[in-house]
C-alpha positions as CSV (number, residue, x, y, z in Angstrom):
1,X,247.4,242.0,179.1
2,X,244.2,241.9,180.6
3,X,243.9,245.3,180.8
4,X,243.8,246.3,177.5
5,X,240.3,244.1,177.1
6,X,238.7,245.2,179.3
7,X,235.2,246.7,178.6
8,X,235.1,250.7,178.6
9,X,231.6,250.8,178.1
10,X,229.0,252.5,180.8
11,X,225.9,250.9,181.8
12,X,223.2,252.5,182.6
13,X,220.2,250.9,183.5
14,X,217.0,252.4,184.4
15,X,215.3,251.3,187.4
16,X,217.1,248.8,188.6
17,X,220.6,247.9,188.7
18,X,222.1,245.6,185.6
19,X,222.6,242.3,186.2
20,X,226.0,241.3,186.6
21,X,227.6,239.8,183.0
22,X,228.0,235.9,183.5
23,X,230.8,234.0,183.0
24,X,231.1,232.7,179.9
25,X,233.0,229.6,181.4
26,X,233.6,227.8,184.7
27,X,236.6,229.4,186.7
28,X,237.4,226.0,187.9
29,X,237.1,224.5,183.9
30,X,239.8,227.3,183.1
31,X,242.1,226.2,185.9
32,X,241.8,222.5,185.1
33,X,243.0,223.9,181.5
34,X,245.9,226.0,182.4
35,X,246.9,223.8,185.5
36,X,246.6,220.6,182.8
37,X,248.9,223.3,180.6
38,X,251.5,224.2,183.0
39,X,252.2,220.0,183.7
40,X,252.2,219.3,180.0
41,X,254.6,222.2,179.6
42,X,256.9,221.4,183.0
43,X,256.9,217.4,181.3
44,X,258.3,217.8,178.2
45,X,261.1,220.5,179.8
46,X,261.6,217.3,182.1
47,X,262.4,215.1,179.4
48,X,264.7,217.2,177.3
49,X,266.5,218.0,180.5
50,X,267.0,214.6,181.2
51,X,267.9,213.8,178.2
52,X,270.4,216.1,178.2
53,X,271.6,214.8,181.2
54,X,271.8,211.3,180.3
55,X,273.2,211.2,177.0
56,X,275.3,214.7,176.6
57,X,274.3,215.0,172.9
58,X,274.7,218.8,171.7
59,X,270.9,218.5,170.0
60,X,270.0,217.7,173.5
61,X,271.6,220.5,175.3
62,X,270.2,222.9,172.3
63,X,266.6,221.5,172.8
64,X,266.6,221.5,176.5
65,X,267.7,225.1,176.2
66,X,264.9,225.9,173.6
67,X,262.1,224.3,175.5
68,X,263.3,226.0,178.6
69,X,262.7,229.5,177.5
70,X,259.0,228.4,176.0
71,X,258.0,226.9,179.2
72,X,259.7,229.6,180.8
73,X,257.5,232.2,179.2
74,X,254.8,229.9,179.5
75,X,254.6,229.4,182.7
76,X,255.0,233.5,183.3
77,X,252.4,234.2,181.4
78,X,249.7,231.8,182.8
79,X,250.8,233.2,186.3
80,X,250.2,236.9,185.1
81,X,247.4,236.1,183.7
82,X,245.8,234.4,186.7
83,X,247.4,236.9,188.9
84,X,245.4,239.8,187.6
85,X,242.2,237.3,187.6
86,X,243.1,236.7,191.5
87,X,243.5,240.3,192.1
88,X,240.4,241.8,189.8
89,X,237.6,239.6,191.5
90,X,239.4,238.8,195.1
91,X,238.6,243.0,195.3
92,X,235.4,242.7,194.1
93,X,235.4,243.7,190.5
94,X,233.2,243.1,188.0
95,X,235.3,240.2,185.7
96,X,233.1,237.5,183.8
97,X,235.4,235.0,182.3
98,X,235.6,234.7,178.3
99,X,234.8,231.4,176.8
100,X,236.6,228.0,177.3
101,X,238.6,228.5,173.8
102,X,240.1,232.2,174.4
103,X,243.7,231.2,176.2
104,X,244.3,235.1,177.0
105,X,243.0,236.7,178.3
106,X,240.6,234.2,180.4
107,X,238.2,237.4,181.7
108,X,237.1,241.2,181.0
109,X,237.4,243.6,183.3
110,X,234.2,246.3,183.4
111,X,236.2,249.3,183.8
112,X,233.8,251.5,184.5
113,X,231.7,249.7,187.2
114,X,234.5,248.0,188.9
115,X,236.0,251.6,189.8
116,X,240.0,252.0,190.6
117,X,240.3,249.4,193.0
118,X,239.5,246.1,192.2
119,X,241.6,247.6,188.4
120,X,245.0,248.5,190.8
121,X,244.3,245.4,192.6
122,X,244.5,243.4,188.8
123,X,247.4,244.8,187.9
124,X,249.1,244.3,191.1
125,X,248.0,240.4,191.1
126,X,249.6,240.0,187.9
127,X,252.8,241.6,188.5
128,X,252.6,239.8,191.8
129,X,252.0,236.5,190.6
130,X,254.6,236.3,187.4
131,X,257.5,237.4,190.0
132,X,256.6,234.7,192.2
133,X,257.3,232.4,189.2
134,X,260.7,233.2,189.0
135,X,261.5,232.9,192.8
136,X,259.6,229.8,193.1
137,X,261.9,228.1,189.7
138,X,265.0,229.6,190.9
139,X,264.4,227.8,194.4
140,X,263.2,224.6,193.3
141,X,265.6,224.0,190.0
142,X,269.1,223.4,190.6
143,X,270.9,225.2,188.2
144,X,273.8,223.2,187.3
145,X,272.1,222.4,183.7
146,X,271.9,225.0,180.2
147,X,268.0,223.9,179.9
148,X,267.2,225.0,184.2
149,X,268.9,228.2,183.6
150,X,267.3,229.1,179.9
151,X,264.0,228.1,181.9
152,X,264.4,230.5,184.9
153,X,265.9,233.2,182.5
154,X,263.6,233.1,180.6
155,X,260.6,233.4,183.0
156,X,263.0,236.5,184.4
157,X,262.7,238.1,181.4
158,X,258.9,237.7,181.0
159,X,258.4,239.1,184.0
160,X,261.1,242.2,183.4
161,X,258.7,242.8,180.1
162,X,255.2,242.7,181.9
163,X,256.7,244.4,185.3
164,X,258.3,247.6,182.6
165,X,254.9,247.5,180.5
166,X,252.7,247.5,183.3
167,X,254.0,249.2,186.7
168,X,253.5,252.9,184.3
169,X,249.9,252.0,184.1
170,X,249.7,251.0,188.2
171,X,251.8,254.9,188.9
172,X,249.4,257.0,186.3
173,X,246.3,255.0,188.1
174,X,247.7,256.0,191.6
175,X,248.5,259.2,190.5
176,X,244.8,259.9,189.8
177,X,244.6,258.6,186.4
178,X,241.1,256.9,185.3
179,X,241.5,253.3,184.8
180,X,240.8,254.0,181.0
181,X,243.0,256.8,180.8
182,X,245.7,255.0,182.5
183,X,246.5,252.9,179.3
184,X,247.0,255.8,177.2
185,X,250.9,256.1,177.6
186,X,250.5,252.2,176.2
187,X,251.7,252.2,172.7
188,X,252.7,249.5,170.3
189,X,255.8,250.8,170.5
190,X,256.2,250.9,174.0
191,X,255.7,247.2,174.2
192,X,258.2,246.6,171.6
193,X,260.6,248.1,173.8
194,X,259.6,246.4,176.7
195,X,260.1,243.0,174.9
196,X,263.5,243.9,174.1
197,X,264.0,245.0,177.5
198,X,263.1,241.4,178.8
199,X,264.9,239.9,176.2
200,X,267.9,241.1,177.0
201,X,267.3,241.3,180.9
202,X,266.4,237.4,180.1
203,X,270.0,236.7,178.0
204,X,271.8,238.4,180.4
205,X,271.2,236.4,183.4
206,X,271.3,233.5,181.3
207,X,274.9,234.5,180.8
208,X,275.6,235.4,184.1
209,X,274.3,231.9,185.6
């Protein structure tokens, strides 16, 4: 999550205001990275469906299925991530990227500065963004094969996991919660719950489709 690196440290200049922090790489460098990601990741689900398809082998079926719930998870999490850079500087908040080499998270967010809404307008984008994923897959894959379906479950479940993780944090910020204090109720083992929760939310429609 984003969130959780975001800066909590005050500036306070004298005189004049601080500088805004720079970005440590090109916003358009980072989405020729992740877009050049996402294709890679979409390919080589392509080929082990089609293998499936074409040759029927059980190891083909198992690896399509397998890839399908990496890229599936993949491709959620480059959304979310994205989604809460959308939403953090599209409100105006203060969010340098990191370097070209840190895959997540691709930005901090200066809590303190930004103030409460460009950090509800972050968490929104990402929640936004990672749902979108799944309707998006479920529209455009057919799913008449093992591999389609692990792919959309599993991008369901991601999204279940970040959706139960972070929508507490959006209600304790709209409840007048500091953006700081919002992440409080965020515990190790609340996230380990949350993963199961996706998991299973993940398996089920799996089994249902």
């Amino acid at each position: 999550m984003s969130e959780a690196t975001a800066t909590e440290e005050a500036h306070e200049p004298a005189g004049e205001a601080a500088a805004l922090p720079a970005d440590e790489a090109p916003v358009a460098k980072l989405g020729q990275r992740d877009g050049a990601i996402a294709l890679a990741a979409l390919a080589l689900f392509g080929a082990t469906d089609a293998w499936h398809v074409t040759s029927g082998l059980g190891f083909a079926t198992v690896l399509s299925v397998v890839v399908g719930i990496v890229v599936g998870v993949s491709l959620g999490s480059l959304a979310h991530e994205w989604g809460h850079f959308a939403g953090a500087r599209w409100s105006g908040g203060i969010a340098p990227t990191k370097p070209i080499t840190s895959l997540f998270p691709i930005f901090n967010l200066d809590l303190v500065r930004s103030g409460d809404g460009p950090f509800r307008a972050m968490s929104i984008g990402g929640n936004v963004a990672h749902w979108l994923v799944v309707v998006v897959l479920a529209l455009a894959l057919p799913l008449d094969a093992p591999g389609r379906v692990a792919l959309v479950s599993a991008a369901f479940g991601f999204a279940v996991f970040a959706s139960t993780t972070e929508l507490p944090v959006i209600r304790r910020s709209y409840a007048g919660a500091t953006p700081i204090e919002s992440f409080r109720g965020l515990t190790g083992e609340v996230l380990k719950r949350n993963q199961w929760i996706g998991a299973a939310a993940g398996l089920a429609l799996f089994a249902i489709v």
